[in-house]
C-alpha positions in Angstrom: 18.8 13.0 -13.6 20.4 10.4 -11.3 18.5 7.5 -9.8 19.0 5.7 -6.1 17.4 3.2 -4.1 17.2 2.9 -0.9 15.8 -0.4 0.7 15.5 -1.2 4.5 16.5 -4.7 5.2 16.0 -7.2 8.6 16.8 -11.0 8.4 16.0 -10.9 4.2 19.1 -13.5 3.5 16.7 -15.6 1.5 15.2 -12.8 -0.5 17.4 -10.0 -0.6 20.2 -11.4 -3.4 17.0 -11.8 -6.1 15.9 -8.7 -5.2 19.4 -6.5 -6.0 19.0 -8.6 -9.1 15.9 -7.7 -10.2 16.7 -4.3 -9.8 20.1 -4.2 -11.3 18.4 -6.0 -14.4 15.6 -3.7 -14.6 17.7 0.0 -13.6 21.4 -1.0 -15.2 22.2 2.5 -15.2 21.4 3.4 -11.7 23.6 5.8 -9.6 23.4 4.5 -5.8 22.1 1.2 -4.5 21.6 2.0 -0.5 21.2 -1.0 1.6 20.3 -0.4 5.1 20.8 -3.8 7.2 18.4 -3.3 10.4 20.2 -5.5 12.8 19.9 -8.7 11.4 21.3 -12.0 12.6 21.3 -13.7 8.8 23.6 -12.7 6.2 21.5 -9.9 4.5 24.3 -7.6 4.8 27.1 -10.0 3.4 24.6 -11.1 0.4 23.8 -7.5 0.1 27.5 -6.6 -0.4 27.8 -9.4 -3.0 25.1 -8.2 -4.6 26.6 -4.5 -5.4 24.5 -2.4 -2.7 26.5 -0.3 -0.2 25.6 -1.3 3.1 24.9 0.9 6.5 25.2 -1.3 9.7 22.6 -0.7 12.4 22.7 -2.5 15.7 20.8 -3.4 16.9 17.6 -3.4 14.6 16.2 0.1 15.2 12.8 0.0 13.2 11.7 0.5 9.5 11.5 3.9 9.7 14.5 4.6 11.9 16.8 3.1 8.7 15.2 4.3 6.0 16.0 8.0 7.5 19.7 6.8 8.2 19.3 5.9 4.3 18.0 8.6 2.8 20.3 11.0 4.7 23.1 9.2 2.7 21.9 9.3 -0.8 22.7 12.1 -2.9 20.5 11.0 -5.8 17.5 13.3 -8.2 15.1 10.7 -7.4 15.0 7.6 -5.4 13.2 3.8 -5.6 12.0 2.5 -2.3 10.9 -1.2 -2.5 10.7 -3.8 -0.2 13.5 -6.2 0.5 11.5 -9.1 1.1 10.3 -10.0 -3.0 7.1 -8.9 -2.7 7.6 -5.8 -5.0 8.8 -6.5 -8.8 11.8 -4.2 -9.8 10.1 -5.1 -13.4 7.9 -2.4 -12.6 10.0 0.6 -11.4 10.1 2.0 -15.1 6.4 1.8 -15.0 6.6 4.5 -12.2 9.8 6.3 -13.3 7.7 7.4 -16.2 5.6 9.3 -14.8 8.4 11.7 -13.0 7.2 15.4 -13.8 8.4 19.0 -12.5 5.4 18.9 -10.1 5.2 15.7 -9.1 6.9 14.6 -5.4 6.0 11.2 -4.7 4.8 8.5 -7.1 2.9 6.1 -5.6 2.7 1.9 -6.2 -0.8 1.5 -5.1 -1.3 -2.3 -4.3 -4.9 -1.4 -4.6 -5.2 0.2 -7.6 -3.1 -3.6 -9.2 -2.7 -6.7 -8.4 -2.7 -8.1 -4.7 -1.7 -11.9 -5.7 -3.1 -14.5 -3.9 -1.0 -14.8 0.2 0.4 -11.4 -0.3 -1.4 -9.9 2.4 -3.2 -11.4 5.3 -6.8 -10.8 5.7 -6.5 -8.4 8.5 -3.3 -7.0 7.5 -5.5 -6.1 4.2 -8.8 -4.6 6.3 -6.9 -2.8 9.1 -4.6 -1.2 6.1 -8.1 -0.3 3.8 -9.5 1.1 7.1 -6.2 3.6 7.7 -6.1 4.6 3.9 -9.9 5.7 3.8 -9.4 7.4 7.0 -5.9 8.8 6.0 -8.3 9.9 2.2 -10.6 11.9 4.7 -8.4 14.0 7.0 -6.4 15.0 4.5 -8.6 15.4 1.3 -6.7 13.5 -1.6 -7.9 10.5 -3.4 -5.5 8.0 -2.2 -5.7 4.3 -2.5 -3.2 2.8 -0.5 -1.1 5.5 2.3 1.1 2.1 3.2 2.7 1.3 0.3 6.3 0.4 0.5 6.8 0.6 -3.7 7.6 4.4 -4.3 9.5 7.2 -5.9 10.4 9.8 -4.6 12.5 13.3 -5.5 15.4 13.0 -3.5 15.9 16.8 -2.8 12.3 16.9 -1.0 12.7 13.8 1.3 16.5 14.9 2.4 14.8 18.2 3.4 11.5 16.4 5.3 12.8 16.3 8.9 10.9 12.7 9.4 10.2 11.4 13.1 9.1 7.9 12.4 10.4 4.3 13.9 8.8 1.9 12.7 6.2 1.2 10.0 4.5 4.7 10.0 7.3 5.3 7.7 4.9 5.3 4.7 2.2 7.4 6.4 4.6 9.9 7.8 6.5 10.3 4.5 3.0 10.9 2.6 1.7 13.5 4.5 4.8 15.0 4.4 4.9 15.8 0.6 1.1 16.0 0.4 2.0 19.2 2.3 4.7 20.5 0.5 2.6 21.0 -2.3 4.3 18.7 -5.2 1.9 16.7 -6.7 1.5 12.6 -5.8 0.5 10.2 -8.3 -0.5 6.5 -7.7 -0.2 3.7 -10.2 -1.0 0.4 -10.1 1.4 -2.1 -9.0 1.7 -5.9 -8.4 2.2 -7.3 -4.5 3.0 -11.2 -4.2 3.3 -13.1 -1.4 6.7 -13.0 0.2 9.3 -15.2 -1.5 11.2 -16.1 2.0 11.2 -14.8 5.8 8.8 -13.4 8.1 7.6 -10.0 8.8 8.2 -7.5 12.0 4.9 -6.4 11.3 3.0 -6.5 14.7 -0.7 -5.6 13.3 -1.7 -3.6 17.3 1.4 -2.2 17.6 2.1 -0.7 14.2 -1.5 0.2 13.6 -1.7 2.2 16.5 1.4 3.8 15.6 0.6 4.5 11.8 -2.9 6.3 13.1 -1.5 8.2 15.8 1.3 9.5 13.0 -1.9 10.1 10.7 -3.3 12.0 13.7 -0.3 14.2 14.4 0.5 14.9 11.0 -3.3 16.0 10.1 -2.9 18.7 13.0 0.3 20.0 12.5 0.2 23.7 10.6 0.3 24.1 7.3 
């Protein structure tokens, strides 16, 4: 079955070169490397060239979740990688994840949780207000999960290109798991590593995005079945 990733990128010039690296090391044999540059003012998008990955422009930067849908609308691939552009996912461990693809299974879940969070990978807050969301994300909708942010996934590419997603911004993660919670494929989590980013800064805004990841929860909890 072919294999894709599709990786959302803003301002990652002193990252993002490493990262294509690590996954072309890791996945030699993989089918589509989607880049989607999110209106950055660096040279992510020329690095990201150099590095092998077709590129889609946006301009100007439109949100996480608003080019990750423009990407997954263009990949044609069986299953697809999402990981972060920004180092603080290892590409090492995408075969630790791949192997656990199965006819039921729609979403495979990196669970930062569940591994190893190393030392300055998240900030203190960032870590409680994300612990919070999960356990209440674990409530509403019944399933064990350990981490309904993660940005370290696989995915089946067929179910995603038919989700019609709504997101902008960092309820990316939240939206997409409810989405295939309610499908009815299966979703797995397995541990994962999370370091500290290697270069940048996030567009994280912790109000902001929170309130957007819960109201996305919220919405997605009440729509019907």
């Amino acid at each position: 079955m072919s294999l894709g990733v599709v990786m959302a990128a803003h301002n990652e010039a002193g990252s993002i070169a490493a990262v294509l690296q690590g996954i072309r090391d890791t996945v030699p044999d993989l089918d589509e490397l989607i880049v989607i540059d999110d209106g950055s003012t660096d040279d992510t998008a020329a690095l990201a060239e150099a590095g092998g990955a077709t590129v889609i422009r946006i301009t100007p930067n439109g949100g996480k979740g608003a080019a990750m849908r423009r990407g997954i609308a263009a990949s044609t691939s069986d299953w697809l990688i999402f990981l972060d552009a920004d180092g603080q996912d290892d590409p090492a461990e995408i075969p630790t994840l791949l192997e656990h693809r199965a006819e039921d299974v729609g979403l495979i879940n990196g669970s930062r949780f569940k591994g190893d969070l190393r030392p300055g990978s998240i900030h203190p807050a960032n870590r409680v207000g994300n612990v919070t969301l999960t356990k209440l994300f674990a409530l509403l909708f019944g399933q064990a999960i350990t981490d309904s942010q993660a940005g370290f996934r696989i995915l089946r590419g067929e179910l995603i290109r038919g989700i019609d997603l709504r997101c902008v911004e960092y309820e990316f993660e939240t939206e997409v798991l409810a989405r295939v919670l309610r499908s009815g494929y299966r979703v797995l989590e397995i541990p994962v590593t999370r370091y500290p980013r290697s270069a940048g800064r996030t567009d994280f805004r912790r109000v902001r995005n929170g309130l957007r990841i819960l109201g996305t929860m919220l919405r997605e909890r009440a729509r019907p079945a």
